[in-house]
CHARMM-style PDB file with segment names, atoms N, HN, CA, C and O in Angstrom:
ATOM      1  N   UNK     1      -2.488 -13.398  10.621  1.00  0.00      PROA
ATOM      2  CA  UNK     1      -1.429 -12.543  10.157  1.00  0.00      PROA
ATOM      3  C   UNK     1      -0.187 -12.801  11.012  1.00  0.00      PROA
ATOM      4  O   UNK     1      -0.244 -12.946  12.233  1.00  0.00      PROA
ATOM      5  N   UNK     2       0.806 -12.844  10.376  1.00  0.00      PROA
ATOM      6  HN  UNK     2       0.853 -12.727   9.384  1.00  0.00      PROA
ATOM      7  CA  UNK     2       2.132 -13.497  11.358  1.00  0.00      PROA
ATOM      8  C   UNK     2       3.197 -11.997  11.554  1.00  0.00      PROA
ATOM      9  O   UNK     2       3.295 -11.035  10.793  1.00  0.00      PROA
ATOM     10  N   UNK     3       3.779 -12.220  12.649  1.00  0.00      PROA
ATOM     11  HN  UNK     3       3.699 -13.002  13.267  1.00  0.00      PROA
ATOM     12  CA  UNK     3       4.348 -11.164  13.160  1.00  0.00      PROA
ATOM     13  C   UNK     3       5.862 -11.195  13.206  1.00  0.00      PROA
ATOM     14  O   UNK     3       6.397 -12.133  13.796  1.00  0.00      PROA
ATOM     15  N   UNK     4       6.649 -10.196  12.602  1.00  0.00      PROA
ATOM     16  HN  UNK     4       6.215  -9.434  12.122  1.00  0.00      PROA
ATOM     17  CA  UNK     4       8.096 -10.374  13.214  1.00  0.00      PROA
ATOM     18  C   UNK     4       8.671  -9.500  13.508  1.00  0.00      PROA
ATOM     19  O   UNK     4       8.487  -8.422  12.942  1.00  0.00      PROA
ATOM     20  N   UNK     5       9.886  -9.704  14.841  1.00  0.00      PROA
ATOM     21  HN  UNK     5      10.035 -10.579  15.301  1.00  0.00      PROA
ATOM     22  CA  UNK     5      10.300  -8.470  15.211  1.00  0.00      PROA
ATOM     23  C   UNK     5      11.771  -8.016  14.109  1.00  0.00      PROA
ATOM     24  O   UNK     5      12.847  -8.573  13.892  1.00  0.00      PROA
ATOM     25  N   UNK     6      11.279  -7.035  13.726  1.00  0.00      PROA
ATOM     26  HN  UNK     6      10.404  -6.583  13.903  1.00  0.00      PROA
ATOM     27  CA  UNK     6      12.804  -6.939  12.665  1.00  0.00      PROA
ATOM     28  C   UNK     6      13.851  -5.414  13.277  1.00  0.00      PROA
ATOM     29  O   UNK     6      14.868  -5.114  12.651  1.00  0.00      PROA
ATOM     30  N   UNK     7      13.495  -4.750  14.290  1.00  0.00      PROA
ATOM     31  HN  UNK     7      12.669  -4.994  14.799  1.00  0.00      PROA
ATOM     32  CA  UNK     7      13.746  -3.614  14.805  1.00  0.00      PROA
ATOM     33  C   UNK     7      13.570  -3.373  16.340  1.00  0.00      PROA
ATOM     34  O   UNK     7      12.902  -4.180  16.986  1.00  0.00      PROA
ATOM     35  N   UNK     8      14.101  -2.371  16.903  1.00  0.00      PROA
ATOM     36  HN  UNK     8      14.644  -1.715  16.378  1.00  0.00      PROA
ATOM     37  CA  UNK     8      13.977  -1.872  17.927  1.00  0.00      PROA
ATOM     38  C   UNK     8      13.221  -0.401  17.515  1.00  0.00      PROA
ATOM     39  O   UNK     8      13.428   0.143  16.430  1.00  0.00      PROA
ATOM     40  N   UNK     9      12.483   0.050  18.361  1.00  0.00      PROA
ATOM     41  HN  UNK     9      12.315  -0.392  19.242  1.00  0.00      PROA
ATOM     42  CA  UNK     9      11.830   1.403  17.785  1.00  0.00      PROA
ATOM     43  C   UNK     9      12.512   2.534  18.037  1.00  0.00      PROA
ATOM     44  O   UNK     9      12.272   3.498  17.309  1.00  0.00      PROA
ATOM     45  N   UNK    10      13.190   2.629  18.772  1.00  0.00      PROA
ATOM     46  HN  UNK    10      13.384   1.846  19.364  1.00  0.00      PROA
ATOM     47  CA  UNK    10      14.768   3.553  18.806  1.00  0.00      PROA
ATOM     48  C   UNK    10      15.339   3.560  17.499  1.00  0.00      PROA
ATOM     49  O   UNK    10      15.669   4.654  17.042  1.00  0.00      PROA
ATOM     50  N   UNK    11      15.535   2.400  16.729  1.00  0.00      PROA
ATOM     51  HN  UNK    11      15.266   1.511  17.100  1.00  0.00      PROA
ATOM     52  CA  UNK    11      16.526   2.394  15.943  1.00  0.00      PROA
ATOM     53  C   UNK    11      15.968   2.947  14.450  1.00  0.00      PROA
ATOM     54  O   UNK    11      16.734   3.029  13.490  1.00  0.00      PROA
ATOM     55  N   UNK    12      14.618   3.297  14.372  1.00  0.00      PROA
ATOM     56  HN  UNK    12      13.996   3.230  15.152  1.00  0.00      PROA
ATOM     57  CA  UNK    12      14.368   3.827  12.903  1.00  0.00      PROA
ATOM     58  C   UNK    12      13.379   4.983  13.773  1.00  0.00      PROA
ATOM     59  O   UNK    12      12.336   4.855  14.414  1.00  0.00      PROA
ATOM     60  N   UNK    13      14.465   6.435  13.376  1.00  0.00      PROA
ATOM     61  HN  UNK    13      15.312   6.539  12.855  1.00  0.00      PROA
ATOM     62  CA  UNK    13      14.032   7.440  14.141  1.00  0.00      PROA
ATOM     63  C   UNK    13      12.738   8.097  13.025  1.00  0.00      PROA
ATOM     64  O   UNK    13      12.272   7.699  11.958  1.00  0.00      PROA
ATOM     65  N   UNK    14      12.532   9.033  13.721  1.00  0.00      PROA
ATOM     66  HN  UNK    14      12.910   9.357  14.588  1.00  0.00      PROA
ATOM     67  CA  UNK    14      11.409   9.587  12.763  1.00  0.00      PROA
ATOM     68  C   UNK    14      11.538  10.390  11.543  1.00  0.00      PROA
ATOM     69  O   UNK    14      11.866  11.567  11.695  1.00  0.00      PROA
ATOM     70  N   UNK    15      11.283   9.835  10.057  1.00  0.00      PROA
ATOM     71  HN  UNK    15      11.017   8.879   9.934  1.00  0.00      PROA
ATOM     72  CA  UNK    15      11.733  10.142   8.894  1.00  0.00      PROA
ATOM     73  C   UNK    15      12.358   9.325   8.724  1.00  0.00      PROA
ATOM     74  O   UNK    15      12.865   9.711   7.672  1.00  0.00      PROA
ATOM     75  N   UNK    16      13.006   7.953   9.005  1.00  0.00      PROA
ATOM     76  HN  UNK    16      12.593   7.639   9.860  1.00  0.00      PROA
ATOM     77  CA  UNK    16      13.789   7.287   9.000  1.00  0.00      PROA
ATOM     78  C   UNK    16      13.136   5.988   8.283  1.00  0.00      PROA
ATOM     79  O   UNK    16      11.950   5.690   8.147  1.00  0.00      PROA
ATOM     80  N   UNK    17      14.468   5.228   7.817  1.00  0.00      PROA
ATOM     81  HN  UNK    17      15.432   5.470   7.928  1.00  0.00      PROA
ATOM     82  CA  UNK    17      13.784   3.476   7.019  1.00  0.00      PROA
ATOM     83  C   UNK    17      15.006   2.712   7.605  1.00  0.00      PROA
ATOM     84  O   UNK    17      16.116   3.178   7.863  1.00  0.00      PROA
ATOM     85  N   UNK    18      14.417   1.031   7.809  1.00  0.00      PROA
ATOM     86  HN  UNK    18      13.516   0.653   7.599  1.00  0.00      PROA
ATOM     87  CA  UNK    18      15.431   0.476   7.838  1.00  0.00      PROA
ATOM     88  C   UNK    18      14.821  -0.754   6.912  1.00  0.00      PROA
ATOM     89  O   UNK    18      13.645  -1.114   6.957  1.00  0.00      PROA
ATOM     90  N   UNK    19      15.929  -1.380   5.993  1.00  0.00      PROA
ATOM     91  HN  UNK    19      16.885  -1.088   5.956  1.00  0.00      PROA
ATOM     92  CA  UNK    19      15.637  -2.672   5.223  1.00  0.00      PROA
ATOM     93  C   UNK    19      16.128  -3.970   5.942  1.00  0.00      PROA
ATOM     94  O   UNK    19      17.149  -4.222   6.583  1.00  0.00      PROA
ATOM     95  N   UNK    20      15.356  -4.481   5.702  1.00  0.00      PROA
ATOM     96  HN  UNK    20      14.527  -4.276   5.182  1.00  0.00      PROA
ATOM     97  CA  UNK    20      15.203  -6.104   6.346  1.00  0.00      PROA
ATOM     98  C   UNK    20      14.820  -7.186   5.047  1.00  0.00      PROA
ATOM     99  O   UNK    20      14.531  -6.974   3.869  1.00  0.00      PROA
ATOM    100  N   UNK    21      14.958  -8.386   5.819  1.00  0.00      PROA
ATOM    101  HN  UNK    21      15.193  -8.559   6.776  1.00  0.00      PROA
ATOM    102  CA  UNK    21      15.002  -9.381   5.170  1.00  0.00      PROA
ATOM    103  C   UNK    21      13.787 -10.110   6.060  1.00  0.00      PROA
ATOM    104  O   UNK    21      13.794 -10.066   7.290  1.00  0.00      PROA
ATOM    105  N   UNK    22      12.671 -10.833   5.239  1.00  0.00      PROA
ATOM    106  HN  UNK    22      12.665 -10.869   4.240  1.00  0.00      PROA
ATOM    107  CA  UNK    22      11.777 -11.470   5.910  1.00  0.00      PROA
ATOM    108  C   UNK    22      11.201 -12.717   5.105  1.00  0.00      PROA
ATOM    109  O   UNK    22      10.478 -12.550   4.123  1.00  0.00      PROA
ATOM    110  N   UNK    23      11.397 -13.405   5.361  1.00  0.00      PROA
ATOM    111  HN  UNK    23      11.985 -13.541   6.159  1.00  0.00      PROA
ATOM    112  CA  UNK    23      10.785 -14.901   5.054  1.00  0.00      PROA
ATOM    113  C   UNK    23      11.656 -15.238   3.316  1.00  0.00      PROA
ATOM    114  O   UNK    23      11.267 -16.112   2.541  1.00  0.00      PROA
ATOM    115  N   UNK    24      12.848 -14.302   3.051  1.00  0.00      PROA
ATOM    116  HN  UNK    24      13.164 -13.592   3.680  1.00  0.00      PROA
ATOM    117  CA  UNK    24      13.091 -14.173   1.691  1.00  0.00      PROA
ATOM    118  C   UNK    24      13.123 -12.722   0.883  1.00  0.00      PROA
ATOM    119  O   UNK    24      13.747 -12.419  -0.134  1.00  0.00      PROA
ATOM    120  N   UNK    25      12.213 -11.926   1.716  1.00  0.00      PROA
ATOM    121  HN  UNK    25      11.706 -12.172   2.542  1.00  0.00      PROA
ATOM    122  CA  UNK    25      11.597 -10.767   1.178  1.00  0.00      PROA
ATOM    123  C   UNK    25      12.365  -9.742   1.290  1.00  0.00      PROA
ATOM    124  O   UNK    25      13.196 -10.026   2.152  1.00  0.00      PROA
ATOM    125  N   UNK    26      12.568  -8.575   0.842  1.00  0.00      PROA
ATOM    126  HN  UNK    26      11.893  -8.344   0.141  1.00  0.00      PROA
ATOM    127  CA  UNK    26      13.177  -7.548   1.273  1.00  0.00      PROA
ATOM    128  C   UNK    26      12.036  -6.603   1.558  1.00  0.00      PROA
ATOM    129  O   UNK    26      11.260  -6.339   0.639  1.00  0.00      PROA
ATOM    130  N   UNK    27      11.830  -5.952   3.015  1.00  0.00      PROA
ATOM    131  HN  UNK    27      12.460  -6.166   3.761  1.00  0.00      PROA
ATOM    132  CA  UNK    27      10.957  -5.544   3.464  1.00  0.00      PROA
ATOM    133  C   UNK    27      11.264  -3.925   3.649  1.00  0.00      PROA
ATOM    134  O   UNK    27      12.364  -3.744   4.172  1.00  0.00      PROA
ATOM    135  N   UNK    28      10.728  -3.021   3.419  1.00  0.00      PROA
ATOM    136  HN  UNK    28       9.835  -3.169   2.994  1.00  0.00      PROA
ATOM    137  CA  UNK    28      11.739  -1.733   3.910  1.00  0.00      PROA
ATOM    138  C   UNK    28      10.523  -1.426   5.334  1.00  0.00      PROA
ATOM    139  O   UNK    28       9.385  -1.885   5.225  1.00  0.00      PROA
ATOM    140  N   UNK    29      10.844  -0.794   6.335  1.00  0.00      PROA
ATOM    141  HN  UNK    29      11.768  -0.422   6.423  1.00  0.00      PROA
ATOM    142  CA  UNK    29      10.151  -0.211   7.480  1.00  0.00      PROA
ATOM    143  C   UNK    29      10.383   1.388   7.499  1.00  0.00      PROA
ATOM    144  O   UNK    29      11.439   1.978   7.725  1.00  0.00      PROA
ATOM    145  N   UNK    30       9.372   1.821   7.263  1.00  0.00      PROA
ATOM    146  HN  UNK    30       8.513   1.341   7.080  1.00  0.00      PROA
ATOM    147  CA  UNK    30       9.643   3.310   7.430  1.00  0.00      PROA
ATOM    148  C   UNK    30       8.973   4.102   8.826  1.00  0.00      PROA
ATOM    149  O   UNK    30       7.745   4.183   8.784  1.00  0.00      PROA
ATOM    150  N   UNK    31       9.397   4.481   9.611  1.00  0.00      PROA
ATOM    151  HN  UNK    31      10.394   4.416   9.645  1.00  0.00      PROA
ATOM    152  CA  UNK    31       8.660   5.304  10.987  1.00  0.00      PROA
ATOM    153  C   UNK    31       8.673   7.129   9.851  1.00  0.00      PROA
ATOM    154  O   UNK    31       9.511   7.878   9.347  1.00  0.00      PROA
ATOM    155  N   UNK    32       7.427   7.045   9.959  1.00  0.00      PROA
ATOM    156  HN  UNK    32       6.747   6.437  10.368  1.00  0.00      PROA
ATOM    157  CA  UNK    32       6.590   8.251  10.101  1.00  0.00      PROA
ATOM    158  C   UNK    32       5.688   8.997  10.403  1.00  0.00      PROA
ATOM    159  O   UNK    32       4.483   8.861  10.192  1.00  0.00      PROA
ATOM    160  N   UNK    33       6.219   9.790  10.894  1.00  0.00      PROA
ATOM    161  HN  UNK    33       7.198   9.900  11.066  1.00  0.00      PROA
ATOM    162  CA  UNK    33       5.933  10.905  12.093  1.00  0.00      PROA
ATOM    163  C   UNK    33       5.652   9.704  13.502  1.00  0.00      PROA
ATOM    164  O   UNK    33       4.621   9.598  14.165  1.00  0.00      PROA
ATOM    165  N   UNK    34       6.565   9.140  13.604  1.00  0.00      PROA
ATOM    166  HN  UNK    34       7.403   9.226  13.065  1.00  0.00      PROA
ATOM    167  CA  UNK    34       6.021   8.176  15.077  1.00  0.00      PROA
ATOM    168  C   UNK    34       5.392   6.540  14.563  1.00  0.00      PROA
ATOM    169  O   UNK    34       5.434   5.480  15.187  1.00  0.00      PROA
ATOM    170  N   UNK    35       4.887   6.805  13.353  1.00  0.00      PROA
ATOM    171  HN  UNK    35       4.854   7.667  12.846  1.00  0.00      PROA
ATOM    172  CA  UNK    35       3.801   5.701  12.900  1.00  0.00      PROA
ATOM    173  C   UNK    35       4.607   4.860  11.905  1.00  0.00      PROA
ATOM    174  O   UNK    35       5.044   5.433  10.907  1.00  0.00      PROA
ATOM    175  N   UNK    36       4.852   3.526  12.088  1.00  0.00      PROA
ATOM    176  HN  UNK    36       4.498   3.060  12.899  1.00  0.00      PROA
ATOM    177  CA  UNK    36       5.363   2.729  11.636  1.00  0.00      PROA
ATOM    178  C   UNK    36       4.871   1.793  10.231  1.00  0.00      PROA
ATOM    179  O   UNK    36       3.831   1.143  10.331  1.00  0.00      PROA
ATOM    180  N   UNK    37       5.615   1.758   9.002  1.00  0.00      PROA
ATOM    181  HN  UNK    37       6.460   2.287   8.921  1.00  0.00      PROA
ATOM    182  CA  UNK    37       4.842   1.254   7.785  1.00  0.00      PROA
ATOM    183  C   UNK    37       5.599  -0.008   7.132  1.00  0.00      PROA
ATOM    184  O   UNK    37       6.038   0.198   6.001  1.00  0.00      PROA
ATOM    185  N   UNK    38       5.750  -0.907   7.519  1.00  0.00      PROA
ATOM    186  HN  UNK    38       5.392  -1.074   8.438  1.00  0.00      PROA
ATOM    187  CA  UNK    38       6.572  -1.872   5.783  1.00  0.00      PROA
ATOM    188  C   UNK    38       6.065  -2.198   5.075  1.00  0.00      PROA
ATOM    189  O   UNK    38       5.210  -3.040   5.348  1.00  0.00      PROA
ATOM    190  N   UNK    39       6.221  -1.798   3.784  1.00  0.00      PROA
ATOM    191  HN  UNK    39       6.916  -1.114   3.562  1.00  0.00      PROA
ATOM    192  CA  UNK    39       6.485  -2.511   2.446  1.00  0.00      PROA
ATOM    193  C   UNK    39       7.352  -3.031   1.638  1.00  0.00      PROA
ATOM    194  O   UNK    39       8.555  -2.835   1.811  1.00  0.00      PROA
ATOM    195  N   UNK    40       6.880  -3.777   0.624  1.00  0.00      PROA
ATOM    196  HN  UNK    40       5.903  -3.936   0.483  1.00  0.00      PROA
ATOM    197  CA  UNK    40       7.593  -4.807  -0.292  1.00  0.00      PROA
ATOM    198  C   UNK    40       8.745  -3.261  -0.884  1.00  0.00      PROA
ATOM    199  O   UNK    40       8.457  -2.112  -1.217  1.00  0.00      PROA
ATOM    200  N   UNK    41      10.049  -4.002  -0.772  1.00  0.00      PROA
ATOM    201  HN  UNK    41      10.282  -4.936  -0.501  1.00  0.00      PROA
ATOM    202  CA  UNK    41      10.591  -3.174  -1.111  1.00  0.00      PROA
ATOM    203  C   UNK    41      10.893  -2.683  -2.408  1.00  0.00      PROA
ATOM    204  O   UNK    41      12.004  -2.259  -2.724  1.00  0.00      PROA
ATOM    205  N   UNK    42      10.095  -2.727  -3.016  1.00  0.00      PROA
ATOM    206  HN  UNK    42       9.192  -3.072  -2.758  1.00  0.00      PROA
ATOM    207  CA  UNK    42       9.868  -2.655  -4.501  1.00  0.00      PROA
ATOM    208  C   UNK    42       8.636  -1.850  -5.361  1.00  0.00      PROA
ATOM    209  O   UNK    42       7.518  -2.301  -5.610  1.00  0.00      PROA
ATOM    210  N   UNK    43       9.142  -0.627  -5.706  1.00  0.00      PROA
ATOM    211  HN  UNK    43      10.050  -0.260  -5.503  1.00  0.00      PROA
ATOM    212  CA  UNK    43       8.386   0.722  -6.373  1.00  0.00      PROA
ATOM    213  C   UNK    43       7.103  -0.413  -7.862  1.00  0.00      PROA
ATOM    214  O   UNK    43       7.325  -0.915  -8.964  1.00  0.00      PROA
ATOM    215  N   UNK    44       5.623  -0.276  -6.758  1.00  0.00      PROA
ATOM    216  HN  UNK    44       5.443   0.131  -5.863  1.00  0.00      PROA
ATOM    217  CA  UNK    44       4.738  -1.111  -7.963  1.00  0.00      PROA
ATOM    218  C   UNK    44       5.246  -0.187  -9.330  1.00  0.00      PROA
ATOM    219  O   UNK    44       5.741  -0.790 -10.282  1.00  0.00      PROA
ATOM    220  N   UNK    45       5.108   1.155  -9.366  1.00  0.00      PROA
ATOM    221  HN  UNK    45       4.705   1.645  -8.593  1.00  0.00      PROA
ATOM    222  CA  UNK    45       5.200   1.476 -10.479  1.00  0.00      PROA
ATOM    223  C   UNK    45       6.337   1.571 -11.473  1.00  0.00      PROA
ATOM    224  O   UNK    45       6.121   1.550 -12.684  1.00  0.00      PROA
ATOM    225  N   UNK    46       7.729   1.691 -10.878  1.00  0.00      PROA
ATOM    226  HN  UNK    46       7.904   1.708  -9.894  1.00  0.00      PROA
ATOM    227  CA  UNK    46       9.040   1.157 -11.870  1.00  0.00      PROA
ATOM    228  C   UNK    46      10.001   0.392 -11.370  1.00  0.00      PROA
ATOM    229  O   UNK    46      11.106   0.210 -11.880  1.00  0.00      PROA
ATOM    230  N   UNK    47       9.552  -0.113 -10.261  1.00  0.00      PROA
ATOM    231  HN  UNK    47       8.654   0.035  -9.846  1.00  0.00      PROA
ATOM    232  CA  UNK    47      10.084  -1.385  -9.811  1.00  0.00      PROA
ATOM    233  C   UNK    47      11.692  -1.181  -9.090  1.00  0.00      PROA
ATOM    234  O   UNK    47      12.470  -2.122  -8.931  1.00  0.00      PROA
ATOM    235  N   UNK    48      12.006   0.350  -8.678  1.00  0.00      PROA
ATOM    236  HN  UNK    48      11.375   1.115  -8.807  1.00  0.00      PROA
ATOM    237  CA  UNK    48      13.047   0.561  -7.905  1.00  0.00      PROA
ATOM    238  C   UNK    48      13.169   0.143  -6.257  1.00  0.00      PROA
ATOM    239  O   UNK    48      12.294  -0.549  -5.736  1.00  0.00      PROA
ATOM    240  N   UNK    49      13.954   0.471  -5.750  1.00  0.00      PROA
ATOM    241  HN  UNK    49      14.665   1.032  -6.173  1.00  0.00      PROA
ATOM    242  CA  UNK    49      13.668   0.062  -4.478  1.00  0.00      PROA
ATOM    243  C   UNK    49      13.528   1.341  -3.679  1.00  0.00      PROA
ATOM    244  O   UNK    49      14.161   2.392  -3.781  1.00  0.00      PROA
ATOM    245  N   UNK    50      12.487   0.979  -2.807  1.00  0.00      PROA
ATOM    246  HN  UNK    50      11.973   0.125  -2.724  1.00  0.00      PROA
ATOM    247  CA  UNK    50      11.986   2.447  -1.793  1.00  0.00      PROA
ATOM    248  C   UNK    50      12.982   2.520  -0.900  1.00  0.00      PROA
ATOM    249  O   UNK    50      13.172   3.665  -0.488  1.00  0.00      PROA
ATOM    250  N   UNK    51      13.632   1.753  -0.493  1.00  0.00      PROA
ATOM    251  HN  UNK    51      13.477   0.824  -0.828  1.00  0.00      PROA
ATOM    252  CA  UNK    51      14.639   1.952   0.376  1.00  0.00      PROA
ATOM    253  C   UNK    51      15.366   3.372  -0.223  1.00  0.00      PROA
ATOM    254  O   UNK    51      15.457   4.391   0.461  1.00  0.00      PROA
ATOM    255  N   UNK    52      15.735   3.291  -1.253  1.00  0.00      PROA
ATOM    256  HN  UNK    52      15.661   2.463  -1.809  1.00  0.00      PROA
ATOM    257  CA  UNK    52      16.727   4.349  -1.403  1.00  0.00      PROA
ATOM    258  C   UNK    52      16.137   5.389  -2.210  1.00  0.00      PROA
ATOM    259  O   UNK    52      16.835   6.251  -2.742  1.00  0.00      PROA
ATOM    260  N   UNK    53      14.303   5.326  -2.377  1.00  0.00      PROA
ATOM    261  HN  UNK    53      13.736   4.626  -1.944  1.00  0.00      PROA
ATOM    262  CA  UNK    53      14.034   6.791  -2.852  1.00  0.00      PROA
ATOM    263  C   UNK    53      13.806   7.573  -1.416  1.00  0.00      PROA
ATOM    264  O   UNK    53      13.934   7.284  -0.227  1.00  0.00      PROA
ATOM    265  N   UNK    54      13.345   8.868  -2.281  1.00  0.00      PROA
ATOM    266  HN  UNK    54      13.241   9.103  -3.247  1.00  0.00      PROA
ATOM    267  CA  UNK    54      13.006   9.892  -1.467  1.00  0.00      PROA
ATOM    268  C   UNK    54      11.888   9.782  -0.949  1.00  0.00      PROA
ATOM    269  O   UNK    54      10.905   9.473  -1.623  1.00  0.00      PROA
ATOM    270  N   UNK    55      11.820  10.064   0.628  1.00  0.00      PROA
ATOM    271  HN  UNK    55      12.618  10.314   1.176  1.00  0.00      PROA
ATOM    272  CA  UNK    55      10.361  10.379   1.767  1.00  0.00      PROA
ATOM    273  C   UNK    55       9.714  11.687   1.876  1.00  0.00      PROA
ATOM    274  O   UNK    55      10.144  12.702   2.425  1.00  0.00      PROA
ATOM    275  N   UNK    56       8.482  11.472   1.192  1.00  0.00      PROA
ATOM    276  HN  UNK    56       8.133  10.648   0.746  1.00  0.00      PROA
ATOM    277  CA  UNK    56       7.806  12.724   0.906  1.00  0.00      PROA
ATOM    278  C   UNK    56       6.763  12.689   1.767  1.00  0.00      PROA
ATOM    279  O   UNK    56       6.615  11.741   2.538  1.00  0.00      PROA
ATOM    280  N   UNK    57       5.743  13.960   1.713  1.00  0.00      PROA
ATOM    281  HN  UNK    57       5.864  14.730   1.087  1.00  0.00      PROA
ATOM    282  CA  UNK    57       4.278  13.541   2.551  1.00  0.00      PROA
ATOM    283  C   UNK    57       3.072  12.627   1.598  1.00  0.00      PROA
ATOM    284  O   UNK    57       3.386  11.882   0.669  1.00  0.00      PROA
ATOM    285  N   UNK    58       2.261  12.769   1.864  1.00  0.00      PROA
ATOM    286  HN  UNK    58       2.006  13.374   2.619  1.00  0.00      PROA
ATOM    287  CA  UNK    58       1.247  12.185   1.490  1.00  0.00      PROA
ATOM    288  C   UNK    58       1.063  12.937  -0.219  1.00  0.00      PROA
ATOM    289  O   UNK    58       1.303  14.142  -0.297  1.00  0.00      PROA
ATOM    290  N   UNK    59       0.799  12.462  -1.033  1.00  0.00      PROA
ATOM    291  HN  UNK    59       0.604  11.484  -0.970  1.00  0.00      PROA
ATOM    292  CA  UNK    59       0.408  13.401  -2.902  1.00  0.00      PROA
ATOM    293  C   UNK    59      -1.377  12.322  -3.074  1.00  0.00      PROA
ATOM    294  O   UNK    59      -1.557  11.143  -3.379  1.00  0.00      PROA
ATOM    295  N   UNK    60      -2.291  13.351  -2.737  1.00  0.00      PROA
ATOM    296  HN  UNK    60      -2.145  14.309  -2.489  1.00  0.00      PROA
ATOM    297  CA  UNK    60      -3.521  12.996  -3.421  1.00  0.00      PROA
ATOM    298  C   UNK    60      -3.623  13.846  -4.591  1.00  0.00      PROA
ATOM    299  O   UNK    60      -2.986  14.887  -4.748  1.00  0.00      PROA
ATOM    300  N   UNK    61      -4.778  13.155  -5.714  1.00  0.00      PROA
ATOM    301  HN  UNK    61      -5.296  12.309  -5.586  1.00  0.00      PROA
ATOM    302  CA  UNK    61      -5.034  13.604  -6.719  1.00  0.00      PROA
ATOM    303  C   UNK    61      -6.774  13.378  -6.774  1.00  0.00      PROA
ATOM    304  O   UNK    61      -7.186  12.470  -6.051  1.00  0.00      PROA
ATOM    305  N   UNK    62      -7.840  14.169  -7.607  1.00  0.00      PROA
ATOM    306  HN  UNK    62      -7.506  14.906  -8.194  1.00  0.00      PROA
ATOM    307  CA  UNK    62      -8.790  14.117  -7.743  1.00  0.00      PROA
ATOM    308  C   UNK    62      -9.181  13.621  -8.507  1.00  0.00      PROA
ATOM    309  O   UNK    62     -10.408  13.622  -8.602  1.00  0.00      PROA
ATOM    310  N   UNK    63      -8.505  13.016  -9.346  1.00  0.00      PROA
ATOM    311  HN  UNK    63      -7.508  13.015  -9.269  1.00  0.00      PROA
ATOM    312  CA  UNK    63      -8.456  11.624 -10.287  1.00  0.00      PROA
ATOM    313  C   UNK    63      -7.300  10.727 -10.829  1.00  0.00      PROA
ATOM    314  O   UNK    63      -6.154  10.888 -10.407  1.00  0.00      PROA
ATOM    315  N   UNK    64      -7.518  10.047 -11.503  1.00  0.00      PROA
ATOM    316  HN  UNK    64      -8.448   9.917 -11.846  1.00  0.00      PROA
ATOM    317  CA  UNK    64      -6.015   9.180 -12.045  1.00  0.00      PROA
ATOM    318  C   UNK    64      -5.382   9.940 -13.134  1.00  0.00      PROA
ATOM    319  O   UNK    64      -6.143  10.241 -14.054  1.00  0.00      PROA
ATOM    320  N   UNK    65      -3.938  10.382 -13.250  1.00  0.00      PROA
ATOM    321  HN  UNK    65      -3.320  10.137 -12.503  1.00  0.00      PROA
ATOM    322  CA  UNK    65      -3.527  10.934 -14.179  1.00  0.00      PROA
ATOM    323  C   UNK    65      -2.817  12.317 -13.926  1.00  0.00      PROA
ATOM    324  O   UNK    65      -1.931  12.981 -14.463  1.00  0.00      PROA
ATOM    325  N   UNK    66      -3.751  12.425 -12.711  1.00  0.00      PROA
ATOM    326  HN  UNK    66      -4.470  11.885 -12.274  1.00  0.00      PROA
ATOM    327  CA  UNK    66      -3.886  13.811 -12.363  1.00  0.00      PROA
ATOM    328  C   UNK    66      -2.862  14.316 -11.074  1.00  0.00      PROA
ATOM    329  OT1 UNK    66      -2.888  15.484 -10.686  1.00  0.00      PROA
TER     330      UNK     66
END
């Protein structure tokens, strides 16, 4: 697994995203609650960019649909 530094951890405070560029990619980094996440910056389900939606908590469901 290959590693890159795209941030300082100061700089994406908590609740916070910063977008990057990686190998081509647009990567978004989100720190939450302390704990650090990137993904493809691109919503699988309508294909917006997470960068600029809204940061919510966690939404489980007890099935699909639901």
């Amino acid at each position: 697994m290959a590693k890159h530094v795209v941030a300082v951890m100061d700089e994406i405070p908590p609740g916070g995203r910063k977008l990057v560029e990686v190998k081509g990619r647009a990567i978004v980094i989100f720190n939450v609650g302390g704990e650090y996440f990137a993904l493809n910056n691109r919503c699988p389900h309508k294909g917006g960019s997470l960068c600029q939606g809204r940061l919510t908590g966690l939404v489980e469901s007890a099935e699909p649909g639901t």
